[in-house]
C-alpha positions as CSV (number, residue, x, y, z in Angstrom):
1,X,0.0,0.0,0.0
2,X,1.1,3.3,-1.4
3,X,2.9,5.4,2.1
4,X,0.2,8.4,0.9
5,X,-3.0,6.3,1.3
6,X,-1.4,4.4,4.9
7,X,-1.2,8.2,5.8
8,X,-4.5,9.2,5.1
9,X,-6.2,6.0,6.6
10,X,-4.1,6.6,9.7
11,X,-5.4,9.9,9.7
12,X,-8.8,8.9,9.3
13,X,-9.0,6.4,11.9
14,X,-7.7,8.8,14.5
15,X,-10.3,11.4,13.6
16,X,-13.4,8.7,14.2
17,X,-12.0,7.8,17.7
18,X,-11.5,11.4,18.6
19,X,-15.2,12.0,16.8
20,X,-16.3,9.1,19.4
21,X,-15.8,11.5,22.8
22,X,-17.0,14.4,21.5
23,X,-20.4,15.5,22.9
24,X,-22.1,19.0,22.2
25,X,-25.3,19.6,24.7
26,X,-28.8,19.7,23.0
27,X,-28.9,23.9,24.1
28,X,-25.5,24.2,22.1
29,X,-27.1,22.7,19.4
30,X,-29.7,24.7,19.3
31,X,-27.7,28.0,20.0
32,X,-26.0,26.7,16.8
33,X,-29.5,26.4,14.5
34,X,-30.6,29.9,15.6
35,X,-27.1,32.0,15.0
36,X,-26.8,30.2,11.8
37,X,-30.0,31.0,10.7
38,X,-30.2,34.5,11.8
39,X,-26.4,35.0,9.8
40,X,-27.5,33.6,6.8
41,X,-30.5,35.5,6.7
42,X,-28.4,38.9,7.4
43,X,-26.5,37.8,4.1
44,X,-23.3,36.6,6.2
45,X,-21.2,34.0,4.1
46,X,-21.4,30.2,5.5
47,X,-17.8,30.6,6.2
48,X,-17.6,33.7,8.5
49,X,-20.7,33.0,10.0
50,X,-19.2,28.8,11.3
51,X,-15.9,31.3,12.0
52,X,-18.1,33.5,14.0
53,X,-19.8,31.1,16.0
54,X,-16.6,28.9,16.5
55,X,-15.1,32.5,18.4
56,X,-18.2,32.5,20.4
57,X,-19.0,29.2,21.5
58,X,-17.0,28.0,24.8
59,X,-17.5,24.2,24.5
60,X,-14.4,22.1,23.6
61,X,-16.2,20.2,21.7
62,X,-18.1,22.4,19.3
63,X,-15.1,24.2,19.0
64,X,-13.7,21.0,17.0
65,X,-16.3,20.4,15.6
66,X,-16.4,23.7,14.1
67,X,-13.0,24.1,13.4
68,X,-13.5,20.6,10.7
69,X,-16.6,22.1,9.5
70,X,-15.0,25.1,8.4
71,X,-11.9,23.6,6.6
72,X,-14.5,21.2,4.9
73,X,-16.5,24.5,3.8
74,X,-13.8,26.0,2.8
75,X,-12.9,23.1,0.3
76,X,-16.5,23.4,-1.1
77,X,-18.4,20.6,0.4
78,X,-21.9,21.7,1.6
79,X,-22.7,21.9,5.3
80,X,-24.5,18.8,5.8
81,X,-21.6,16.9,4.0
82,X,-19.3,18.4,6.3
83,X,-21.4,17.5,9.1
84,X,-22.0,13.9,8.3
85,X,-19.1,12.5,10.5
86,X,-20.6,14.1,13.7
87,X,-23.6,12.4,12.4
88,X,-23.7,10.2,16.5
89,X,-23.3,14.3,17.9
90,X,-26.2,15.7,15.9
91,X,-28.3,12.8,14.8
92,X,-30.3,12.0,11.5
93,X,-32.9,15.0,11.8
94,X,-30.4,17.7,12.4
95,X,-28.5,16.4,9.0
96,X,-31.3,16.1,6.8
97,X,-33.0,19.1,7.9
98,X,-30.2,21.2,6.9
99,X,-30.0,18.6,3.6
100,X,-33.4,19.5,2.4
101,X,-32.6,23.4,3.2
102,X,-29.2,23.7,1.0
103,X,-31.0,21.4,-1.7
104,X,-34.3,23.9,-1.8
105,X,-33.0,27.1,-1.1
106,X,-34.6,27.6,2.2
107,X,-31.7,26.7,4.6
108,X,-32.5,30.0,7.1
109,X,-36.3,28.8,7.4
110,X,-35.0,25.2,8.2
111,X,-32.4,26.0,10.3
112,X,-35.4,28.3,12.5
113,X,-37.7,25.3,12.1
114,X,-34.8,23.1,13.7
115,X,-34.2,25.8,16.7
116,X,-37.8,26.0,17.6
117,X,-38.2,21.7,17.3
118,X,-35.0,21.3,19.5
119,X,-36.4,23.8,22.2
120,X,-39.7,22.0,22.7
121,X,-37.8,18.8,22.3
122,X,-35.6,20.4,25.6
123,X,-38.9,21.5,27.2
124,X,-40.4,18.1,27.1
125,X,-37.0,16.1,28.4
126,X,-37.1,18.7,31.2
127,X,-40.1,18.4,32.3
128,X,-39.9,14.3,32.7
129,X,-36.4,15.3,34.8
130,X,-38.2,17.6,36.9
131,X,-41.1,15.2,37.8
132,X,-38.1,12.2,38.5
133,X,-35.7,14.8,40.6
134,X,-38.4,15.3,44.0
135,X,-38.8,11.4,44.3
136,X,-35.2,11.2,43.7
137,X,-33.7,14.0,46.9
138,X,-36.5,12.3,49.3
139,X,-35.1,9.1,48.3
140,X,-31.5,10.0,48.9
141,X,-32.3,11.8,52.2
142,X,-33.8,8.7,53.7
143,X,-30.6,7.2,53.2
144,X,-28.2,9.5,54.0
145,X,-30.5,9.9,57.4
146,X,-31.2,6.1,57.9
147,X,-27.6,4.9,57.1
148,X,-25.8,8.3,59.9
149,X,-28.7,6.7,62.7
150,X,-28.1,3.0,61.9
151,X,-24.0,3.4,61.1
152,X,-23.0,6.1,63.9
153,X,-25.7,6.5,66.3
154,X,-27.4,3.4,67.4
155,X,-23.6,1.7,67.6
156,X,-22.6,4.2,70.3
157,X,-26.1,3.4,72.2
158,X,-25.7,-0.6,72.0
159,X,-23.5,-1.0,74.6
160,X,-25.9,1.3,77.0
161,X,-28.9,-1.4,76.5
162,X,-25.9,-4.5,76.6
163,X,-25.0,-3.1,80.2
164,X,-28.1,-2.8,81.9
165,X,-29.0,-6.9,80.7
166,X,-32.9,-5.9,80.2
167,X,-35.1,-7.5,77.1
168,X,-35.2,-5.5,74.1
169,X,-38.5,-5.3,72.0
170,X,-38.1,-7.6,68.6
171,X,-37.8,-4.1,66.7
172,X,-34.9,-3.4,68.6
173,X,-33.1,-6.7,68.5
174,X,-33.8,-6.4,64.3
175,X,-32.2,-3.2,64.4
176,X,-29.1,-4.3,66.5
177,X,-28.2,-7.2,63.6
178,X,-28.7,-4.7,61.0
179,X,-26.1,-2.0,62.6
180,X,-23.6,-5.1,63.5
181,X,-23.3,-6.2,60.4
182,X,-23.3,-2.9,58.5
183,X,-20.3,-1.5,61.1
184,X,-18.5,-4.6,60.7
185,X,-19.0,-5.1,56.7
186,X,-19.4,-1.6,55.7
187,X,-17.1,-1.2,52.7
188,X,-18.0,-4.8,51.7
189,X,-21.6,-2.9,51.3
190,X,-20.4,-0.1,49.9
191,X,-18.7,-2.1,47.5
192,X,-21.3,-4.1,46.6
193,X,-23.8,-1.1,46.2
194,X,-21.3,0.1,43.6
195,X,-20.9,-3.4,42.0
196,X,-25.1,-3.5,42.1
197,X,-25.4,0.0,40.4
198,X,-22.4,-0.4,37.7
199,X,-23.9,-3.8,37.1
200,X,-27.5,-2.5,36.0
201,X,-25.6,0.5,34.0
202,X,-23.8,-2.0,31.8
203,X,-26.4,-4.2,31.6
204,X,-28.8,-2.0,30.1
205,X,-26.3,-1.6,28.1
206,X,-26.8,-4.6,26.1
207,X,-29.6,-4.1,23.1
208,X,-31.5,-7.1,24.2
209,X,-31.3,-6.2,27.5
210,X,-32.3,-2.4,27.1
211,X,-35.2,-3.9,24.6
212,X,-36.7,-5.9,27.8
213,X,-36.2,-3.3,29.9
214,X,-37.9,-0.9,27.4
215,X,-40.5,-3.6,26.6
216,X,-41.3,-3.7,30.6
217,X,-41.7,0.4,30.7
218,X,-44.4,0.8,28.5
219,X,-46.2,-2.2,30.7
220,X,-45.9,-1.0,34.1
221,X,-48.8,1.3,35.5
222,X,-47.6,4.6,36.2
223,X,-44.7,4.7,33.8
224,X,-46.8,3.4,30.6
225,X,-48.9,6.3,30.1
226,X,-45.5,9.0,30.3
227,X,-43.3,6.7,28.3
228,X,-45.7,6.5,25.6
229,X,-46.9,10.2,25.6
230,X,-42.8,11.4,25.5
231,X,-42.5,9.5,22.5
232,X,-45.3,9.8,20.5
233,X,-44.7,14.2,20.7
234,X,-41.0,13.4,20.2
235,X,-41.9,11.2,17.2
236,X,-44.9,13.4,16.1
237,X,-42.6,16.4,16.0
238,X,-40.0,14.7,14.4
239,X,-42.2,13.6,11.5
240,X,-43.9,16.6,10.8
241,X,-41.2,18.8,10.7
242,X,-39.5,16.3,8.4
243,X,-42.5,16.3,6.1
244,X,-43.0,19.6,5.9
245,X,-39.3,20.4,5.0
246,X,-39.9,18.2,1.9
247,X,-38.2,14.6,3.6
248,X,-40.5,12.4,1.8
249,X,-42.8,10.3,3.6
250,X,-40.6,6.8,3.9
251,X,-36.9,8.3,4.5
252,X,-38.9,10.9,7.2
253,X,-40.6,7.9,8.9
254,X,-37.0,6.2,9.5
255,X,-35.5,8.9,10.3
256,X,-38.2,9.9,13.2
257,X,-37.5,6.8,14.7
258,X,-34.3,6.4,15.1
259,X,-34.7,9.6,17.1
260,X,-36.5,8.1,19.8
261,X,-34.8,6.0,22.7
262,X,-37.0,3.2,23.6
263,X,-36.1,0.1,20.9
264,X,-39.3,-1.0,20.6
265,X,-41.0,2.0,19.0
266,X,-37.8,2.2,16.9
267,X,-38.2,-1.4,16.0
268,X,-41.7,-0.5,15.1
269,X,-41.3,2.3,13.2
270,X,-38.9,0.6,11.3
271,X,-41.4,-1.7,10.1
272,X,-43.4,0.6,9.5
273,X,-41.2,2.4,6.9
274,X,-41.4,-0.8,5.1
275,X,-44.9,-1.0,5.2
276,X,-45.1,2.5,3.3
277,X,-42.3,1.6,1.2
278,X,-44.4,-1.4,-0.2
279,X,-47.5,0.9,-0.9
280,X,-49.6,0.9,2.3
281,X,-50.3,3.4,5.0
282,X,-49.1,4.5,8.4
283,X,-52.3,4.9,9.9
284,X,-53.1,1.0,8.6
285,X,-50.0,-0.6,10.6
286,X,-50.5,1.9,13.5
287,X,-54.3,0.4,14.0
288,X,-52.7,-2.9,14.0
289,X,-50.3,-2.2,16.8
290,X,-52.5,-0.7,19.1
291,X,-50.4,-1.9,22.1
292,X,-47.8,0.9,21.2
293,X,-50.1,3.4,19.3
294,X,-52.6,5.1,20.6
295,X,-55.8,5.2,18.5
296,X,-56.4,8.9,18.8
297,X,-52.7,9.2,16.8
298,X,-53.5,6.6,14.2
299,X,-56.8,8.2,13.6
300,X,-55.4,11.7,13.5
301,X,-52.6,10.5,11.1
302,X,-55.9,8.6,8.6
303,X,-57.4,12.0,8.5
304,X,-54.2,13.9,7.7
305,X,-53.5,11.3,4.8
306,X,-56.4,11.6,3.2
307,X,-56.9,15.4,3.4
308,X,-53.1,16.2,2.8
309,X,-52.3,17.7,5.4
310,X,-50.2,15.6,7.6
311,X,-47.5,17.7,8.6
312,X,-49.8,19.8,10.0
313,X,-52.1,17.3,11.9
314,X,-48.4,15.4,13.4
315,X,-47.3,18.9,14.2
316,X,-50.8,19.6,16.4
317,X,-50.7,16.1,18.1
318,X,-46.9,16.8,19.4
319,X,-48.3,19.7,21.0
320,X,-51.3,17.8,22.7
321,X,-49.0,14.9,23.8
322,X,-46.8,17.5,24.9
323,X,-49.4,18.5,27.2
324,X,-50.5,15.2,28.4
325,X,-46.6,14.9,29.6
326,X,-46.7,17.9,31.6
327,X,-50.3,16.5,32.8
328,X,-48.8,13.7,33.6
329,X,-46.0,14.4,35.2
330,X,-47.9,17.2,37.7
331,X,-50.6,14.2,38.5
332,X,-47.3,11.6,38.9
333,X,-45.4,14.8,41.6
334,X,-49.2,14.7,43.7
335,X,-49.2,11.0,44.3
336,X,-46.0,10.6,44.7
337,X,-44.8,13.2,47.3
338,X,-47.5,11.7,50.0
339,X,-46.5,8.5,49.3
340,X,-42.3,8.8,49.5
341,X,-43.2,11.0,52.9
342,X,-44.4,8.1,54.1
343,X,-42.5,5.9,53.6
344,X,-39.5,7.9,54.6
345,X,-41.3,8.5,57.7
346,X,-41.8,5.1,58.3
347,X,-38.5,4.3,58.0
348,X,-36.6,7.1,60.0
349,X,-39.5,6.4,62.9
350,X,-39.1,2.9,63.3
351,X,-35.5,3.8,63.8
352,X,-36.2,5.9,66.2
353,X,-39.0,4.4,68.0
354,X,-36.2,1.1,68.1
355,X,-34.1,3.3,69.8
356,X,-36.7,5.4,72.0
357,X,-38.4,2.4,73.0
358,X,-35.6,0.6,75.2
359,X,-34.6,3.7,76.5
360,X,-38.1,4.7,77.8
361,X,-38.6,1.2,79.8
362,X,-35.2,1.5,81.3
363,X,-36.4,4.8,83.0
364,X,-39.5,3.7,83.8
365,X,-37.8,0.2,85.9
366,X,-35.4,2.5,87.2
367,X,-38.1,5.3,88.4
């Protein structure tokens, strides 16, 4: 092999591992489709405007990313070319957005389109964070407050109730075993905490794995209902936004679903591409899966087939599953929070009552 070409495929390999670390925050990304478009539409050049933004932007990683965009510019490829090997960074629907802008004329209005999608994309994913962050601190208190009573506390009080020889209620005696063995094996637990945790992350990190757990989300009771509404507006949006930027119908469909994150609406939305690629109809395959589509979507998407308009109608039901999630997520905060409170309470007082108990009988035989 010629030393030129060993050259260049050296080169290339080290560009796609250093292309695997990078990672530019969905805000960035949209901070990116909004200067852009506002640039182009002031009549900036490609080139200064990427130039400009590069100066401005204060991630590492955008910065490279930037600085390869611009040399590929520069050498006359388009932008979505040049963005194709941060195509894991960006995604499909960032690329062919920007695709179907340069190829139409109307890259400003595309790149606005993209802005505004990526902001209610970051409004819904914040709102299913905020509803998870509450049960998570009350969680993590209970533990920090059982593990300081149960590790440092009741150990310094076990020798008192040892001394005086007097029988211990059965909740007392439980709680004695449980702080012996976590003082004497505590960085075994800690340890195997870690192990327990690190074990579930790379599990899940196995496809068929992630597929069961996925499979097992949209079955449970109060998950079902949010996991399906977050990805039928994320999908919804997708679509109609691809559709109305001219994707056609079959690539858009693809594309929409490799956006989402739970593998079984990918896996179904893959077949459903073929469906429409051998002549049928989305709203036909979506009636047949009712177990992952709602009917309301796969009537709406009927109606918008057969008047034309089914941009529009995808672009109106991401809004009202969009509401659902924040419905949702409100209704899932309410029964929640009474229910963690009391548990925690439950917890923290039959620590204390295990430790109050003893205590109180020992003044009462002494009084």
């Amino acid at each position: 092999m010629p030393p030129k070409k060993v050259e260049k495929e050296k080169k290339s390999f080290i560009e796609r591992i250093n292309n695997a670390f990078l990672s530019v925050k969905l805000q960035e990304q949209i901070l990116f489709a909004r200067h852009l478009a506002i640039m182009a539409k002031s009549g900036l050049s490609l080139i200064d405007s990427l130039q400009i933004l590069k100066k401005q932007t204060k991630s590492k990683s955008m910065q490279t990313i930037l600085a390869s965009i611009v040399t590929s510019v520069s050498n006359g490829q388009f932008l979505s070319i040049a963005l194709e090997p941060f195509k894991k960074v960006f995604g499909d629907l960032f690329l062919n957005i920007i695709r179907i802008g340069e190829t139409s004329g109307t890259l400003p209005e595309n790149l606005n389109y993209l802005a505004q999608e990526l902001t209610k994309k970051k409004q819904l994913r914040s709102k299913v964070k905020g509803a998870l962050v509450y049960p998570i601190i009350i969680l993590v208190a209970t533990l920090i407050i059982v593990t300081a009573l149960v590790v440092f506390i009741f150990p310094k009080i076990i020798p008192v109730f040892n001394s005086l020889r007097v029988e211990l209620p059965i909740y007392t005696r439980i709680l004695i075993i449980i702080a012996d063995f976590a003082t004497q094996h505590t960085l075994t637990l800690g340890l195997s905490l870690l192990g327990f945790v690190l074990s579930i992350y790379l599990l899940l990190k196995i496809k068929k794995v992630r597929y069961s757990w996925h499979w097992t989300i949209l079955r449970l009771p109060v998950l079902k209902k949010m996991s399906k509404d977050v990805n039928m507006a994320n999908f919804s949006r997708t679509l109609g936004l691809l559709l109305k930027s001219g994707v056609k119908i079959v690539e858009a469909v693809g594309i929409a679903g490799s956006t989402l994150e739970n593998l079984i609406y990918k896996e179904k939305l893959d077949e459903a591409a073929e469906v429409i690629r051998k002549g049928g109809q989305i709203s036909t395959y979506m009636e047949k899966e009712k177990a992952v589509f709602p009917i309301m979507l796969s009537q709406m998407i009927a109606v918008g087939e057969t008047t034309g308009n089914l941009s529009e109608t995808l672009l109106y039901l991401a809004d009202f599953y969009e509401e659902e999630v924040d419905n949702t997520t409100k209704n899932l905060s309410t029964i929640l929070e009474p229910a963690l409170l009391i548990i925690m309470g439950g917890i923290v007082g039959f620590v204390a009552i295990s430790i109050i108990t003893p205590i109180y009988g020992i003044t009462q035989g002494i009084k």
